[in-house]
N, C-alpha and C positions, 0 to 999 in steps of 0.2 A: 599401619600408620608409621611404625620404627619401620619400617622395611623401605617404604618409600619414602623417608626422611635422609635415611642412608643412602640410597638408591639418588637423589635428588643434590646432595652434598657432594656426592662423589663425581656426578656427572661437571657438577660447578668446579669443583678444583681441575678437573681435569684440563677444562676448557681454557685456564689460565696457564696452564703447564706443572699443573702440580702432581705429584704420584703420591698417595697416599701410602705409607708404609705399616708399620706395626704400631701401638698404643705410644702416642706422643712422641712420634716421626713422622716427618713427612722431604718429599723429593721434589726441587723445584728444578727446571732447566731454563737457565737465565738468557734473557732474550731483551731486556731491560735496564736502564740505570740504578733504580731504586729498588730495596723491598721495602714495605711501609707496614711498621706494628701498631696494632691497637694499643693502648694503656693504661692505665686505671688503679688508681692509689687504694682502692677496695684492695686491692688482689696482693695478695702476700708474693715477695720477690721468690722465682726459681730460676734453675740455674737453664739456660739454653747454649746448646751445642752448636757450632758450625762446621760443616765437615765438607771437602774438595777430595774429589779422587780419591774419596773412602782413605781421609786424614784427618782427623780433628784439627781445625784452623783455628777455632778462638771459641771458646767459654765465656758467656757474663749471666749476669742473674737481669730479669726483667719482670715486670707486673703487667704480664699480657692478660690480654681480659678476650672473651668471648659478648661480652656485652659493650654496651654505650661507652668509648673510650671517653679517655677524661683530654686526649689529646694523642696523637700519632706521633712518633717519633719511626726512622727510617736507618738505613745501613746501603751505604755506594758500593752497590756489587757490578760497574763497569766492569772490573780488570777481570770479572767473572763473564763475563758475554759467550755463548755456548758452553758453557760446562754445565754439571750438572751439580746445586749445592743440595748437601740433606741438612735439615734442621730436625735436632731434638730438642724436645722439653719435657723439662721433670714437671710442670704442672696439669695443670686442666688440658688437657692434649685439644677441647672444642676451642679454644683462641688460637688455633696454629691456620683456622678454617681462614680466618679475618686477615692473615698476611695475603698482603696482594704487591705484584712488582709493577713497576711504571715507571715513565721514563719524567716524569710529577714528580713531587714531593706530595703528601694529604697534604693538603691547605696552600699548598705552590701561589694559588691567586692573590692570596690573601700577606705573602710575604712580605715583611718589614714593614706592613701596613696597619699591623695590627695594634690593638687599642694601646697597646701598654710597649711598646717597640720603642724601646730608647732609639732617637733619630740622629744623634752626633755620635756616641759612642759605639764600639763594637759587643755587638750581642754574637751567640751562636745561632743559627736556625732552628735548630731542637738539643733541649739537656741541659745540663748544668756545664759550668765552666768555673774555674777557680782559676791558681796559678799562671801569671804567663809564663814560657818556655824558649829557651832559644832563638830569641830575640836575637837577629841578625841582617845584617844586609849584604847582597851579596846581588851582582850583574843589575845592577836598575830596579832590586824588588827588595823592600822591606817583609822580612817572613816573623812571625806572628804564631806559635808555636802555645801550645797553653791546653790546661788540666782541662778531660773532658767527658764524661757522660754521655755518649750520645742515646739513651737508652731510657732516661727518665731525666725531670727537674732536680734532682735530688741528685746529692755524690755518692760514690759508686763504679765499680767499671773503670778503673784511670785508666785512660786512652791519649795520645797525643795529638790535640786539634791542629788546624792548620789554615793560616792564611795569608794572604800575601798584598801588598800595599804597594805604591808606584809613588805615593807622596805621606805618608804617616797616617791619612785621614779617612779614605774609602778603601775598602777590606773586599777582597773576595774571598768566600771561603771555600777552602778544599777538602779533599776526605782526608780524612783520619791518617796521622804519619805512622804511628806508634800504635801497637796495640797488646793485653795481654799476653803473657806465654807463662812456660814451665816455672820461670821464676819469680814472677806476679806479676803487677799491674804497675802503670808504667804512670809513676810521678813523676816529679821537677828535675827541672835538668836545663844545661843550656846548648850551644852549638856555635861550632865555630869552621871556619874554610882551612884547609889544609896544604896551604900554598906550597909547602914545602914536600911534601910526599913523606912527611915524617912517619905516617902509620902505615903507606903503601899501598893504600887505595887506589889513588891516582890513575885515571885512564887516559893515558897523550896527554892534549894540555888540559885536560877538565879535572881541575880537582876537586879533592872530596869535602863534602860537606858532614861533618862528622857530630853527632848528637852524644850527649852524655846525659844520662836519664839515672835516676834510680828503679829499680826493680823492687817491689816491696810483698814480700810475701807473707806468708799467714805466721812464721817466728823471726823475719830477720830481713832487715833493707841493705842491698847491695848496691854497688854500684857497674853499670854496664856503658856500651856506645853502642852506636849502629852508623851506618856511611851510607851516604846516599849519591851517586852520579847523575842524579833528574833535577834537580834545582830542590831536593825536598821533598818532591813528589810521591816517591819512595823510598824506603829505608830494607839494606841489607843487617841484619845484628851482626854482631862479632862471634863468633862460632868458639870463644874459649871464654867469654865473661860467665861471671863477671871480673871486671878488673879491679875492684874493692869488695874484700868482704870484711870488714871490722869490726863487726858485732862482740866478737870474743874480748876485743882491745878495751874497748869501752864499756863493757858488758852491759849493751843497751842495745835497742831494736832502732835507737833513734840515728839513724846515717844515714843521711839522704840530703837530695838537691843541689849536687855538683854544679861548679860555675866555675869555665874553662876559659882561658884567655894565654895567649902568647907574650911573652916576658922577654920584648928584645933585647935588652942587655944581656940578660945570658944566654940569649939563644934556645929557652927551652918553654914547653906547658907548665900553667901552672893551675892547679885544680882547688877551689877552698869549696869546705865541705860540713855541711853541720852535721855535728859528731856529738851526740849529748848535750853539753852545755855549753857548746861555743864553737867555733868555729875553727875546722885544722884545716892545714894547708900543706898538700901535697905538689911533687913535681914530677916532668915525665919527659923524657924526648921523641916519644913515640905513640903519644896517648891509649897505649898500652899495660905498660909497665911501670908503676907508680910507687914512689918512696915518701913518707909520710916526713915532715918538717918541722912543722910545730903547730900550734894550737891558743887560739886566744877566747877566753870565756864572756860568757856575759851575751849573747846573742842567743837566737832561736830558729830556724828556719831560713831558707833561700835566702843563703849569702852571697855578699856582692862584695868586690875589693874592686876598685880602679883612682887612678891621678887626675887631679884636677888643678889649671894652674890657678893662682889668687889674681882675683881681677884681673886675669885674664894674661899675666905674666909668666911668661913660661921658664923663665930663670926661677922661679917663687911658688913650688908648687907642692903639694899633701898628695897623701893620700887617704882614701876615704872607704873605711866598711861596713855596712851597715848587715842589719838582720830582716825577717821579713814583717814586723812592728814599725820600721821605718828610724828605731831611734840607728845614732852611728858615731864612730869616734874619727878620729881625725889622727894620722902619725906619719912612722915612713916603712920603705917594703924591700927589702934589697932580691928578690926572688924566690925566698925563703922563711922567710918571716915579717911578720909586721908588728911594728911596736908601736905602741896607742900613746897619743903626746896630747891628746883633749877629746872630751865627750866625758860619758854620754847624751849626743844632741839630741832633740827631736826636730825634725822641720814640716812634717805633714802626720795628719791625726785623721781619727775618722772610720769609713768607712773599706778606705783603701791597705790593703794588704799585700806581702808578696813581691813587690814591685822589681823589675827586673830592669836592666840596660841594654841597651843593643852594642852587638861586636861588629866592629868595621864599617863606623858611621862614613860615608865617604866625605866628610867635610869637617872629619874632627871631635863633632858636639857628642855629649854624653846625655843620652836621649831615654830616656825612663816610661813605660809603662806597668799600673800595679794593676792589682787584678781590686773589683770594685764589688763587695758583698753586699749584694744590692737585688732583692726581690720584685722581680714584674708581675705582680697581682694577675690570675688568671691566663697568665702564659704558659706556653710548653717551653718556655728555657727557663733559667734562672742564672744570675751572673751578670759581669758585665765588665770590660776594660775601661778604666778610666781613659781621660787625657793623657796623649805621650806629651811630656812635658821635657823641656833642656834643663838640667843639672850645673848648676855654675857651684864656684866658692869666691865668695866676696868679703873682704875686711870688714868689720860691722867693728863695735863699740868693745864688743868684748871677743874678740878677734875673729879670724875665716870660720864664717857659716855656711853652709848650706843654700840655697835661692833654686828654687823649682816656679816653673812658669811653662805655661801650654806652647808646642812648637811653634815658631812661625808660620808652617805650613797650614796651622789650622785657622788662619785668618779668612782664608778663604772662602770661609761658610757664613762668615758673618759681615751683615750689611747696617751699617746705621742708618737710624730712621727719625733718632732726636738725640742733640746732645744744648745743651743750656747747663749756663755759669751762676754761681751765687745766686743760690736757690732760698726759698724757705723751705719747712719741712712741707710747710701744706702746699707749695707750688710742686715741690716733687712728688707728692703723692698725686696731686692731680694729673702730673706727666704718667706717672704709673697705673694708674687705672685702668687703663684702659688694655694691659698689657697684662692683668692679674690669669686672666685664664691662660695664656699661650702657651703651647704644648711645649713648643721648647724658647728660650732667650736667653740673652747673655747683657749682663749689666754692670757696665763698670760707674764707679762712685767713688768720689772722699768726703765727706764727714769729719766736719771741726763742730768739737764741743765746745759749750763756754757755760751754762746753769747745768747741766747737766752732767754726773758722774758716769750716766751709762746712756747707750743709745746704739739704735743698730736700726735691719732691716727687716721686716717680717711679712712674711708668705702665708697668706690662708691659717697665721696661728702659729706657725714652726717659723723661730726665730734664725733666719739662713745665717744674719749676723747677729751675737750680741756682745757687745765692748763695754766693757766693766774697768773702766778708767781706774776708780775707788783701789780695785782690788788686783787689777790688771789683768786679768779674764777676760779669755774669747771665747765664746761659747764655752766658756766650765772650764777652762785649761791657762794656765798660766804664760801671759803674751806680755811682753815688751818693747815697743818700740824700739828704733836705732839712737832715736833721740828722745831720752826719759823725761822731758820735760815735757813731751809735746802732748797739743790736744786732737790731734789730725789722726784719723785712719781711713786706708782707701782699702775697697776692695773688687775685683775684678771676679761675676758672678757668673757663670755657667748654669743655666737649670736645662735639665732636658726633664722628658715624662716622667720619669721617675727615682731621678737623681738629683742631685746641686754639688755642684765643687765651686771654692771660692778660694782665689789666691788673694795673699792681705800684702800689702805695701810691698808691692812688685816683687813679689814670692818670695817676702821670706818668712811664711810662715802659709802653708795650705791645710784644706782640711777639706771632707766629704760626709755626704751624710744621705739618707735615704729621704724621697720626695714625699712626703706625707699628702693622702687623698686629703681633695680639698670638701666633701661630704657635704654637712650645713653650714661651714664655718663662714662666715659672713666679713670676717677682718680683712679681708682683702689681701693688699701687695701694698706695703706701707713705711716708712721711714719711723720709727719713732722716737723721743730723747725730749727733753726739757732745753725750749729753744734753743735745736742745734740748727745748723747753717748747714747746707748742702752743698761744698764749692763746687764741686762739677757733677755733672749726671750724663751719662750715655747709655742712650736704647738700643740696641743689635738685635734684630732679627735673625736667625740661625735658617741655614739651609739643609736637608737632611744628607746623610754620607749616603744612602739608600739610591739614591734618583741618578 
């Protein structure tokens, strides 16, 4: 029975192009788009080989199972089309049987369809996802760069996803830019055009596209680049990085998430870099060779420095740094230093992290996407991109803050379908009824109190808004209006399946928070507050970025 079990096995791999090799190897000759792995959170991670022309190509650890996956995840072996790859693994060598190649995805039909598929935001097709990445625009295509697992739901594996946009709001995604090597796995980082042939990439008039990534290995994060002459598509490394190694400087592992930007007044790169406990800032004229400047504390993660003018005057303008908490200070930057003149602000709370800008918006705007911790119940990805939202600085009461608010472009998904003035609460709840299940909406509203010290919005029990007038509390957090006398708050509601972002009194202050199942709860979609007034109400239907 073992003999023709083997006997039976063997004839099956063969038939799909597989060679079977020695104990947990095997040889596949790629004739197909896809390979597609089984997976299974049963199974303890091992480490799997991929090897070209008898070279180890990339290393990751995966929970391949020989039984009932718990979901497929897959690997774009196009640029492999006739060669021959070998796969090892250090595990159960019977799950190597269940890799099949196809020009499919497992579950291809079923794409962006699926029960728990955020329908406005950007998900990945399989993995996890955290950090966006070199956020950039370059020839007519917003690129979409960000921390990526393709391998399980879970983080692990940092890889560099990739995807590309024609207007901020529907995403296609591509393989993988970035991927492991000798110096680890490849975190945050950003990317910018090389117009000038400063590193010498440059091919005729195509210039380079040049990524700056951290490299994070098992004692110590460095810093590297890679260039790409495809729009992206591919990435060559730099054959001498890395170009930062500062562990010793700092004597911390913590150096990581370069953010690159061109500094025309003096004509050079300038790189800010979190280094321990705050943020240094390095220069370069060649994105090579890097002299270290100074250093300002008080931040944590994927730092951002760029100018913004004050209501929109461009004789009257900050600059602005934030960390990847979102709090940020406000000062000025002469290309070498920045010195902090107010903060620390917050302006968005929540579930949102990381949040990044794009370089080379072609019209100016300082356009923000964060990365959205945010679980899809019974998915094979997990993650998610918020709203890319425009960045302003507005004079307020207690001077230039902050003002985040969804691009314009993304009006285009949403259709009104009811809006009515001077409401009571029980007329807008009756407006709302009927809207309580919808997979995804968008609701904007203002709310004037008058017996009421609090009052907000509530969703199946999870209060999307709650305003604590008394205490001046937005949902648990300390909010104040521009006008501290006042009893008005409006907010501008996004829900998709499994998310809600709300911007409050036209962005100056957002937050996000995860979409709680609605199970038995019986409360419906509901306005509540001790007779509050509802001056305006709008219903928006949302159309999916998917179709």
């Amino acid at each position: 029975m073992r003999t023709f079990a083997i006997k039976f096995l063997t004839i099956a791999l063969l038939s799909i192009n597989y060679l079977p090799l020695s104990a947990g190897e095997i040889e596949i000759k790629i004739n197909k788009k896809y390979l597609n792995f089984p997976v299974s959170h049963k199974e303890e991670r091992r480490k799997m080989t991929f090897s070209v022309d008898g070279k180890a190509d990339l290393s990751v650890v995966i929970r391949l199972t020989k039984a009932t996956p718990d979901y497929w995840v897959f690997k774009d072996v196009s640029d492999l089309r006739g060669k021959t790859l070998k796969i090892s693994y250090e595990g159960d060598e019977a799950g190597l049987a269940k890799i099949y190649q196809n020009d499919k995805l497992a579950g291809q039909d079923s794409l962006y369809k699926e029960k728990n598929r955020p329908q406005f935001h950007f998900t990945t097709r399989r993995g996890w996802i955290n950090d966006p990445n070199g956020l950039l625009f370059y020839e007519g295509e917003y690129h979409l760069f960000y921390q990526h697992n393709p391998y399980e739901n879970e983080w692990e594996n940092m890889h560099w996803g990739h995807a590309v946009s024609k207007d901020l709001v529907h995403w296609t995604e591509l393989p993988d830019a970035l991927y492991p090597d000798e110096l680890g796995t490849m975190f945050s980082g950003s990317a910018v055009i090389d117009y000038n042939n400063t590193a010498g990439y440059n091919k005729g008039k195509t210039p380079a596209m040049v990524a700056a990534y951290t490299a994070a290995g098992p004692d110590k994060q460095v810093q590297c680049i890679a260039y790409s002459l495809d729009k992206g598509r591919t990435f060559t490394k730099y054959e001498s990085n890395p170009i930062i190694d500062s562990k010793a400087k700092w004597n911390s592992p913590d150096t990581r998430d370069p953010k690159v930007f061109w500094y025309k007044p003096g004509k050079h790169w300038v790189m800010v870099l979190n280094e321990r406990d705050g943020h240094s800032i390095y220069t370069s004229n060649d994105l090579k060779k890097w002299n270290y400047e100074s250093h300002v504390t008080g931040f944590w993660e994927c730092p951002e420095l760029f100018e913004l003018p004050v209501d929109g005057d461009i004789n009257n303008t900050k600059w602005v740094m934030y960390g990847a908490s979102g709090t940020y200070m406000l000062g000025s930057f002469d290309g070498k230093v920045f010195k902090p003149e107010a903060g620390k602000y917050v302006y968005t709370t929540g579930s949102v992290y990381a949040a990044q800008t794009f370089t080379d918006m072609p019209d100016g705007r300082r356009v923000q996407i964060g990365w959205g911790q945010i679980t899809h119940p019974g998915m094979p990805f997990r993650g998610m991109m918020q709203l890319p939202t425009e960045l302003t600085l507005r004079n307020t009461k207690e001077g230039p803050r902050l003002f985040s608010r969804p691009v314009k472009e993304t009006e285009q998904l949403f259709t009104s379908v009811r809006k009515e003035m001077n409401l009571t609460a029980e007329r807008a709840n009756q407006l709302l009824a009927s809207y309580a299940e919808a997979d995804g909406l968008r609701v904007k509203t203002t709310i004037k109190l008058s017996h009421a010290t609090s009052a907000g919005l509530n969703l199946f029990g999870q209060r999307i808004v709650d305003y604590d007038l008394n205490y001046n509390k937005l949902n648990g957090l300390f909010y104040s209006p521009n006008d501290p006398a006042s009893m008005v708050i409006s907010a501008d509601i996004y829900i998709d399946k499994t998310s809600v972002e709300v911007f409050i009194d036209g962005g100056a202050y957002s937050y996000s928070m995860p979409r709680k199942a609605e199970d038995n709860n019986k409360e419906g979609f509901h306005f509540w507050g001790n007779n509050i007034e509802v001056t305006d109400l709008e219903i928006l239907n949302v159309r999916s970025i998917w179709n």
